[in-house]
N, C-alpha and C positions, 0 to 999 in steps of 0.2 A: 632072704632072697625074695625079690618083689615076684607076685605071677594076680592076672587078673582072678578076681572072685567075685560073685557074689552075694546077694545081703542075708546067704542063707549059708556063708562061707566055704562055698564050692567054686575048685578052680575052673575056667573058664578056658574053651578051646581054641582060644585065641593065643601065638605069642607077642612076648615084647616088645612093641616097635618103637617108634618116638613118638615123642610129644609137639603136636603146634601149638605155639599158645598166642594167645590175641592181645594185643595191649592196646590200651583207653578203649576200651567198646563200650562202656560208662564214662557220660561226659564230666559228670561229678567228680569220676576218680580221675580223669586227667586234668581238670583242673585243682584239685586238691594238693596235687605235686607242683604248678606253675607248668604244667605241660600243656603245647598245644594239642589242638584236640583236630585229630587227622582226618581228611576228608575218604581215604579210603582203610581196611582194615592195617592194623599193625602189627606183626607177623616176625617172631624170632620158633627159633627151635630148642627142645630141651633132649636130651639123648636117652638113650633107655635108663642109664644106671644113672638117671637124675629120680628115678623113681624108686622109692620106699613104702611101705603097706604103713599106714596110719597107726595097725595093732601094734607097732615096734616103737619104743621111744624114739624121738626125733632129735638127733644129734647136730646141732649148730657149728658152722666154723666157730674157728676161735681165733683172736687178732685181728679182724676183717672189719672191723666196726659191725653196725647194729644189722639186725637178720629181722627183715618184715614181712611179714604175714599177708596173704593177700589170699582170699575162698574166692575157690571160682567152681563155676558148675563145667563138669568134665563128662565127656561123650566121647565113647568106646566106638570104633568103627569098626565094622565087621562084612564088609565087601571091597574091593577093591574102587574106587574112585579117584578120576583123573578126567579131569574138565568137563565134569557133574554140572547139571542145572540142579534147582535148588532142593524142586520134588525128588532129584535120585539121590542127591546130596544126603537129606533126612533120611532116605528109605535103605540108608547104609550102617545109620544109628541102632546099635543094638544094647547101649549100656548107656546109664546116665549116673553119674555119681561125681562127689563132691571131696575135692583135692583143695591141698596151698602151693600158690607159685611163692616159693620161700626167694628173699631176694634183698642182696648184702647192698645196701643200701645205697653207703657211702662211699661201695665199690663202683656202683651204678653209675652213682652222680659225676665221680671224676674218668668214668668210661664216656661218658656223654658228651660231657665238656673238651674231650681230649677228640670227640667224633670218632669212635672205635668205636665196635661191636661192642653187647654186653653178657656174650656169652660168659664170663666169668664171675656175674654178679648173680647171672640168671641160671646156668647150666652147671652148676656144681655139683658131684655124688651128692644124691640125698635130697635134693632141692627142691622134689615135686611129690611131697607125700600123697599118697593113694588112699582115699576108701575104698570099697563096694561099689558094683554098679549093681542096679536096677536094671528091669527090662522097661522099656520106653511105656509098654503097654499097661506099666500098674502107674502109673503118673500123668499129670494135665497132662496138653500140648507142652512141647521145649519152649515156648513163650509167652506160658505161665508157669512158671517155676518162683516159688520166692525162695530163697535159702539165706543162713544167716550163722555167725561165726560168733560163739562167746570163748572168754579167754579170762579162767579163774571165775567164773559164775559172770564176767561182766558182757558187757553187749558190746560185739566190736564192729560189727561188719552185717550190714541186712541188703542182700540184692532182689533184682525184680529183675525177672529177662525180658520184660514186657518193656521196660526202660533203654532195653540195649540199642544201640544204635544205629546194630543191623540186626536183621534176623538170621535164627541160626542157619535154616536154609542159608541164605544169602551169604554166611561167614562159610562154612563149609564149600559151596561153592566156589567163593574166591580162592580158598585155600588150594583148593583139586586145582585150580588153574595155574597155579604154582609148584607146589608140591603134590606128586601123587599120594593117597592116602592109602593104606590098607590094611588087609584084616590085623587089628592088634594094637593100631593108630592110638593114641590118647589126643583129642584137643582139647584145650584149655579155653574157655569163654570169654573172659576178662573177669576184672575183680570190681568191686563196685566202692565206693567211700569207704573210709576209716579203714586204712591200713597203718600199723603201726608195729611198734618193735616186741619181739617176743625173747624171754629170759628162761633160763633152765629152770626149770622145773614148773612152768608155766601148764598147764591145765585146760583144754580145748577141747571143745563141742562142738559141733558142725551138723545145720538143721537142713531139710530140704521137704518143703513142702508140709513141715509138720506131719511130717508122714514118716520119713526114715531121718536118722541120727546117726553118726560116727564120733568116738571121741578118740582124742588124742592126748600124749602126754610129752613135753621136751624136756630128755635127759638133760640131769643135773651134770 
């Protein structure tokens, strides 16, 4: 059972609420897929039981085609927020830590093509493995964060939120302008270059700042 923690593995008095998560906020990663690159945030939802603690083996569909990895830098909300400027926006952030929007690929692709939603590529049980957060105040600013994803000792994935396309203020506040946010929220940042597909028994590390580490392993 997923419940927020800490990087000292203490549950957290927040409960489980959803997830926003941002797609292409790296220009890089949306042109890597042949996607265009949006001129304002792009904003789908993942539901609480999309969320799994990273310490538990990561179970993949199976028959769905290929499951891709995608690290993103993930912030805990912890007051209520609803059509926030960007200073309240941040000042709502109380946890920062480093998640995968896991995402059936080829399920994606022919949800796209078809112009459906892709909540079933994106929102599946499991789909949004969990680290630890942090408290804001042992880490840079949120837009210097570098974080980076290896997979079996290799390099997969190195972002820079200084790259992002908005700032996180600014993503947060769009979001409040849509959905309200509140204590217990997860957002998802966006993912940055080299996502690719992951196999059971597959072996993951996830850096952030060179300062904190989670790893992970996906059940065989």
């Amino acid at each position: 059972m997923y419940q927020h923690i800490d990087q000292e593995g203490f549950v957290l008095p927040y409960a489980t609420g959803k997830v926003v998560c941002v797609g292409r906020s790296y220009r890089e990663h949306a042109e890597e897929l042949n996607n265009a690159v949006p001129d304002a945030p792009l904003l789908f939802i993942k539901p609480a039981t999309s969320l799994t603690p990273m310490s538990e083996p990561l179970v993949l569909p199976k028959n769905q085609g290929p499951v891709h990895h995608e690290a993103e830098v993930a912030l805990l909300i912890g007051r209520r927020l609803c059509k926030a400027d960007a200073e309240t926006a941040l000042n709502g952030v109380v946890g920062v830590g480093l998640a995968l929007d896991l995402t059936l690929r080829s399920v994606q692709d022919d949800l796209k093509a078809k112009g459906q939603p892709w909540e079933r590529a994106k929102a599946f049980d499991g789909s949004c493995p969990m680290g630890p957060f942090v408290a804001p105040d042992l880490l840079p600013p949120l837009q210097q964060l570098v974080f980076s994803l290896e997979v079996n000792g290799e390099p997969r994935q190195t972002g820079d939120t200084a790259l992002m396309m908005w700032t996180m203020g600014e993503l947060l506040a769009d979001i409040s302008h849509s959905f309200t946010l509140m204590p217990g929220d997860i957002v998802l940042t966006g993912t940055p270059r080299g996502v690719a597909e992951l196999n059971p028994g597959d072996s993951l590390r996830l850096t952030l700042n060179q300062q904190f580490a989670v790893e992970a392993k996906v059940a065989k």
